[in-house]
C-alpha positions as CSV (number, residue, x, y, z in Angstrom):
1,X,37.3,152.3,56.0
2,X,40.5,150.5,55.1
3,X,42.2,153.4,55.0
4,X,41.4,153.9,58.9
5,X,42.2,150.4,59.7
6,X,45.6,150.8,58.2
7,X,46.2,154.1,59.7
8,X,45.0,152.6,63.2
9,X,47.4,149.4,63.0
10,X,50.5,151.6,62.2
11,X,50.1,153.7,65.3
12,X,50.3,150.3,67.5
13,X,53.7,149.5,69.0
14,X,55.4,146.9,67.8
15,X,55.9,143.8,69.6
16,X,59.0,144.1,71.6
17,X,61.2,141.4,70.1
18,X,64.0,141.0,73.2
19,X,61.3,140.5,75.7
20,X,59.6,137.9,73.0
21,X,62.5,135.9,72.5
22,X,63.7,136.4,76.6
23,X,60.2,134.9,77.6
24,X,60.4,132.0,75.1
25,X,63.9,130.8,76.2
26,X,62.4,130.8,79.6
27,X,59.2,128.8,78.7
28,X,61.7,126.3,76.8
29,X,64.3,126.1,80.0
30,X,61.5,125.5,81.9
31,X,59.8,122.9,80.4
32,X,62.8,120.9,79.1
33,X,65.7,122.0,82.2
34,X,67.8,123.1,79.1
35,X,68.3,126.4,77.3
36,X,67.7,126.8,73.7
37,X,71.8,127.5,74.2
38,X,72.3,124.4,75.6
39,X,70.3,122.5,73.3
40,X,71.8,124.2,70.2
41,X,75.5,122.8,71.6
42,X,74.0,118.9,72.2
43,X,74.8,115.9,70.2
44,X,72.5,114.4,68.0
45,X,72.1,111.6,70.1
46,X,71.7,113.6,73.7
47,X,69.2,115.6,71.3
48,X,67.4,112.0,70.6
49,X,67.5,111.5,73.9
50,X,66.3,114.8,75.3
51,X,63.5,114.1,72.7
52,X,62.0,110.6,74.1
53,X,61.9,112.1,77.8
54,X,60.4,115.0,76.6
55,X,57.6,112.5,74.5
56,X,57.4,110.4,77.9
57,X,56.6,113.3,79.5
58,X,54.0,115.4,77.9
59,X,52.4,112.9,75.1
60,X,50.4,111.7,77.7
């Protein structure tokens, strides 16, 4: 039975990793107006910032 399990799970297609990482960047730019580029090029303190408008906004 494990032996069909295993067998079954290696004939799945793997996840498609650019469309993963394409749809996450969108959630992200989405939700904060910033790209996960953008963010990675910020100051610690615009990060600090971007971090107690983003706490305003959704730890409601």
């Amino acid at each position: 039975m494990y032996e069909a399990k295993v067998a079954q799970d290696d004939k799945k297609t793997p996840p498609n990793e650019d469309a993963i990482r394409a749809q996450s960047e969108a959630m992200t730019k989405n939700m904060t107006g910033k790209s996960v580029q953008d963010m990675q090029n910020m100051s610690d303190e615009d990060l600090d910032k971007m971090e107690a408008e983003m706490l305003k906004k959704y730890n409601k």
